[in-house]
C-alpha positions in Angstrom: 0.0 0.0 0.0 1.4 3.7 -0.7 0.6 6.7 0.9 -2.5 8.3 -0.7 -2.2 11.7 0.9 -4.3 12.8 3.9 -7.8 12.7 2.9 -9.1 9.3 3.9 -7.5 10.5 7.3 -10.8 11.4 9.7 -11.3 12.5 13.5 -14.3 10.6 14.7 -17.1 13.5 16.3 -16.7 12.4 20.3 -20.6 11.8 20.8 -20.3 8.9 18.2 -19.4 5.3 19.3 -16.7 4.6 17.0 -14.6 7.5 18.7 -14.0 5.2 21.5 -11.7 1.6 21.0 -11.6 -0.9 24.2 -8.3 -2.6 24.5 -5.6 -3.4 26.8 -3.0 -0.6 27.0 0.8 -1.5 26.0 1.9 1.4 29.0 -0.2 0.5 31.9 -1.2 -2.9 31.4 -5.0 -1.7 31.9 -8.2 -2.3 29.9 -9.6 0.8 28.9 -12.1 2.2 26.7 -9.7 4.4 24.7 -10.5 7.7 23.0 -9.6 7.6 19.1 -7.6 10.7 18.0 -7.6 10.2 14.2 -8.4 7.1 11.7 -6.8 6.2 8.5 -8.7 4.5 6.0 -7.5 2.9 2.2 -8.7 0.2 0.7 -8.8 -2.6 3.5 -5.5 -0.9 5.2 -7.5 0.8 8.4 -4.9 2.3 11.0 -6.8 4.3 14.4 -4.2 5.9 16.4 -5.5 5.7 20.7 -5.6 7.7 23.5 -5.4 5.6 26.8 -7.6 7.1 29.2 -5.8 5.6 32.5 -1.8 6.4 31.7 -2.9 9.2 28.8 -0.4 7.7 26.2 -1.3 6.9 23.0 -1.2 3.7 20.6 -1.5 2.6 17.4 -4.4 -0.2 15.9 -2.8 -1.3 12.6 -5.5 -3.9 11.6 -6.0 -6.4 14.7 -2.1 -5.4 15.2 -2.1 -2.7 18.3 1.3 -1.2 19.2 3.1 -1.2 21.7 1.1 -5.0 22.9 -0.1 -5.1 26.6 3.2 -6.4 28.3 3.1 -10.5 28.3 3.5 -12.4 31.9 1.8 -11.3 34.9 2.8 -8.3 37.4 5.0 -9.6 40.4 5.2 -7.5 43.6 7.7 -7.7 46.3 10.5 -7.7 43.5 14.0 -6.2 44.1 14.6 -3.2 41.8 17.4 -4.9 39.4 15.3 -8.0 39.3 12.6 -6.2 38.5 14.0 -3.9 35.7 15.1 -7.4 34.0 11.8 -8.9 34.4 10.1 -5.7 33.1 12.8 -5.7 30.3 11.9 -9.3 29.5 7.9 -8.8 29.4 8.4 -5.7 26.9 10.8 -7.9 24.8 7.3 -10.2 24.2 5.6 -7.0 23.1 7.9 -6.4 20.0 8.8 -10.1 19.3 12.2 -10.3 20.6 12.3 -13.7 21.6 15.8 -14.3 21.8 16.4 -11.1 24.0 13.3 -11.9 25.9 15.3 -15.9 26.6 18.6 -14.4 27.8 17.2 -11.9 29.8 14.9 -14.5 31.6 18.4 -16.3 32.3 19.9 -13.3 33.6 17.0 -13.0 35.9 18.5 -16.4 37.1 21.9 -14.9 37.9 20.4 -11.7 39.2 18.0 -14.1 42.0 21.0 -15.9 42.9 23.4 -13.1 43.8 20.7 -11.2 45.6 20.3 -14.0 47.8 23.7 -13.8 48.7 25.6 -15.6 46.0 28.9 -13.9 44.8 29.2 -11.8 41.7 30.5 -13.5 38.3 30.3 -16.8 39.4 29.3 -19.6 36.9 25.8 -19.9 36.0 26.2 -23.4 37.1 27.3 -22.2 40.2 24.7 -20.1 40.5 21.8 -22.7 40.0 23.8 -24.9 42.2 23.4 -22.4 45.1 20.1 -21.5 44.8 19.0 -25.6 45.0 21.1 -25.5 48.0 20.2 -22.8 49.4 16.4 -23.9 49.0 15.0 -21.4 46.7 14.7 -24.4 43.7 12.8 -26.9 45.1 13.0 -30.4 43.2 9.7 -30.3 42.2 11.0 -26.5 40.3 13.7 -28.3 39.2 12.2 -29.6 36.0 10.7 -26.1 35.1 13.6 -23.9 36.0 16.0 -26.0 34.4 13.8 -25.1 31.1 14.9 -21.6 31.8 18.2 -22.4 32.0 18.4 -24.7 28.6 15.8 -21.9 26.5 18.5 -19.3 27.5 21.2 -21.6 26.7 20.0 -22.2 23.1 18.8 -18.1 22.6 22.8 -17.7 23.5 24.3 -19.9 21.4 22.5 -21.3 18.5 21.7 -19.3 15.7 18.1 -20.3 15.1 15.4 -17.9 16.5 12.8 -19.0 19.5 9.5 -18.7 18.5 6.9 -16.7 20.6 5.1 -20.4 22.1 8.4 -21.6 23.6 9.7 -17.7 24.7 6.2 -17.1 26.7 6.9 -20.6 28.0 10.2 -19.2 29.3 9.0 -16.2 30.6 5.9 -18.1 32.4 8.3 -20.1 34.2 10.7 -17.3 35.2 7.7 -15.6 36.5 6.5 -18.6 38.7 10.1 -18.9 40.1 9.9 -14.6 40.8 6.4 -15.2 42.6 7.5 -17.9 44.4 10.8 -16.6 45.5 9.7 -13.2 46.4 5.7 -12.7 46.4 4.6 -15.0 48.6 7.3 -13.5 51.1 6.0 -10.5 50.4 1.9 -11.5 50.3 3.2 -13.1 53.8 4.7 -9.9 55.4 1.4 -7.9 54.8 -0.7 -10.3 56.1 1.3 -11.1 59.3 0.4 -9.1 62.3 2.8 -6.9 63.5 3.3 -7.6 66.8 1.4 -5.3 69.3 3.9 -2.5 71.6 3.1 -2.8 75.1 2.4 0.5 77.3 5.6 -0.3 79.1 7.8 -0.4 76.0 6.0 2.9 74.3 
């Protein structure tokens, strides 16, 4: 398709129903019912750009094809800020189809849980596995799954053909099970504990 000038381009009137696009926001990760700036129309090409009402950026509908995607993989609390600047960085590498990136940074995340549990810096990632079985964090029945992690990021590092998107969200799935598991149900756990009351003596 070439660019036919700006005529077919419209601004839907406000009080009409097409001026408004539901869909999950690539920024915020919310569902909103977005309002639509402009449309482009030619032929069966039909682009809408959207305004998110929650976060107030805007996105593109190219087709079915919105841009940026909602981020994949669920929102962990309770996550230590490197850890969860690499898990972020990981979800927004499923948004724009970098599967590869998205497989080494979820191995990363592996070296990152490790050393923040107390493991020394630029150890093996053997090593670094090795200590967090020890150490409890891998159970055996994680064992299976995490070692997927390890083997997905292995082959993203050193083989030249591509993951595609079913075995990267697998990757990312697991990574974030291991993150909940590791750090969300300790921090579920400190919110719902009681905090122990202060006598009148000690205050």
């Amino acid at each position: 398709m070439s660019f036919v000038g700006i005529e077919p381009l419209k601004h839907p009137d406000n009080r009409d129903r097409t001026s408004r696009y539901t869909y999950t926001c690539g920024y915020c990760n919310t569902v909103v019912s977005g309002f639509v700036v402009s449309t482009y129309h030619h032929g069966f090409h039909d682009v809408k750009w959207v305004l998110c009402t929650n976060c107030g950026y805007g996105s593109v509908v190219n087709g079915s094809r919105l841009y940026p995607e909602a981020l994949f993989g669920p929102i962990i609390e309770g996550l230590p800020k490197n850890v969860e600047e690499a898990y972020q960085e990981a979800r927004s590498c499923m948004s724009v189809t970098a599967y590869t990136a998205c497989e080494l940074l979820c191995r990363k995340i592996l070296m990152h849980v490790a050393v923040e549990k107390g493991a020394k810096e630029g150890e093996s990632f053997s090593e670094y596995l090795s200590f967090l079985g020890e150490k409890g964090y891998v159970t055996p029945p994680m064992g299976k799954w995490v070692d997927l992690i390890r083997q997905h990021g292995n082959k993203a590092a050193h083989l030249l053909e591509p993951p595609d998107r079913t075995r990267a969200e697998s990757t990312l799935m697991f990574t974030a099970e291991l993150l909940r598991l590791i750090y969300e149900m300790e921090h579920m756990a400190n919110q719902y504990t009681p905090k122990p009351k202060i006598s009148s003596k000690e205050s």
